[in-house]
C-alpha positions, 0 to 999 in steps of 0.5 A: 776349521776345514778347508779345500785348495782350489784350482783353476785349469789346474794351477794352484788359485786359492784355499776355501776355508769353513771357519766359524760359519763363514766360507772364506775363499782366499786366493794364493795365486796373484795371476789375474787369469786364475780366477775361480769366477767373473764375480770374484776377480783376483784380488788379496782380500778374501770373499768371505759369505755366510753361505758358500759361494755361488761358484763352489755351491753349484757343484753340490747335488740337489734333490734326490741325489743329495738326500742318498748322498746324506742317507748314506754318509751322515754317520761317516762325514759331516753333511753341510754344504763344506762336508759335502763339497769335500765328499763331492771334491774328487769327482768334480771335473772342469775349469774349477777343481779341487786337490783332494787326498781321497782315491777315485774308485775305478767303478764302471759298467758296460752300456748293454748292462744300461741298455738290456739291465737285467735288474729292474731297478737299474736306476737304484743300482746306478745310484748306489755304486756312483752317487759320489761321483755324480757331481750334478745340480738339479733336482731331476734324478739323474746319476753319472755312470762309468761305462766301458766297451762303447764302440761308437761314443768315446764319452767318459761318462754317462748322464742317467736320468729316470723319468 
């Protein structure tokens, strides 16, 4: 059994739980605006799916991203959709969130290096160092990069996608 808690704007709302081929999301908070999605309202009986939920699936990579993702961690982290939602867990940002125990690597680069790269595959590159933090869906290649030294964008991040 392995298992993820679930916030929602940073509150405590529930615990995904994988348990014998069933994702079980099972809400601990009663508030009724802690809903983890409009299709799962707050209620005490659990969702319980042979797939993951809809709402949790959405932040798994897909494509390219998740076939790095799966080259590099299969021999360290189980790569089923649990395994992957827990790599993913501490780079997803939004209204869902998940508690994780793992350290955010503090891994950036400034935007010259994206605009003049001296490294022609600067996309190879990208990936490697922030696959685990491009929490993306979509089959495009694309990474999200930290990138420090911006004067005229105050972003966070970066969307990088090859074409």
């Amino acid at each position: 059994m392995s298992s993820l808690h679930v916030d929602v704007e940073k509150k405590r709302s529930g615990i995904l739980t994988y348990e014998n081929g069933e994702y079980i999301y099972n809400y601990t908070s009663q508030d009724s605006s802690n809903y983890v999605s409009l299709t799962m309202p707050v209620r005490q009986k659990g969702y319980i799916h042979s797939k993951l939920h809809p709402i949790f699936e959405m932040h798994l990579p897909e494509g390219y991203l998740l076939s790095i993702v799966k080259k590099h961690f299969a021999k360290l982290h189980k790569t089923d959709d649990f395994g992957l939602l827990k790599l993913m867990s501490a780079s997803i940002k939004g209204r869902v969130t998940f508690q994780t125990h793992e350290k955010k690597e503090k891994d950036f680069l400034f935007l010259d290096d994206l605009l003049s790269p001296k490294n022609e595959n600067l996309f190879d590159e990208l990936v490697s160092r922030f696959a685990l933090t491009s929490s993306l869906s979509g089959v495009q290649p694309k990474v999200v990069a930290k990138v420090e030294d911006k004067a005229t964008l105050k972003l966070e991040d970066y969307s990088v996608l090859i074409y």
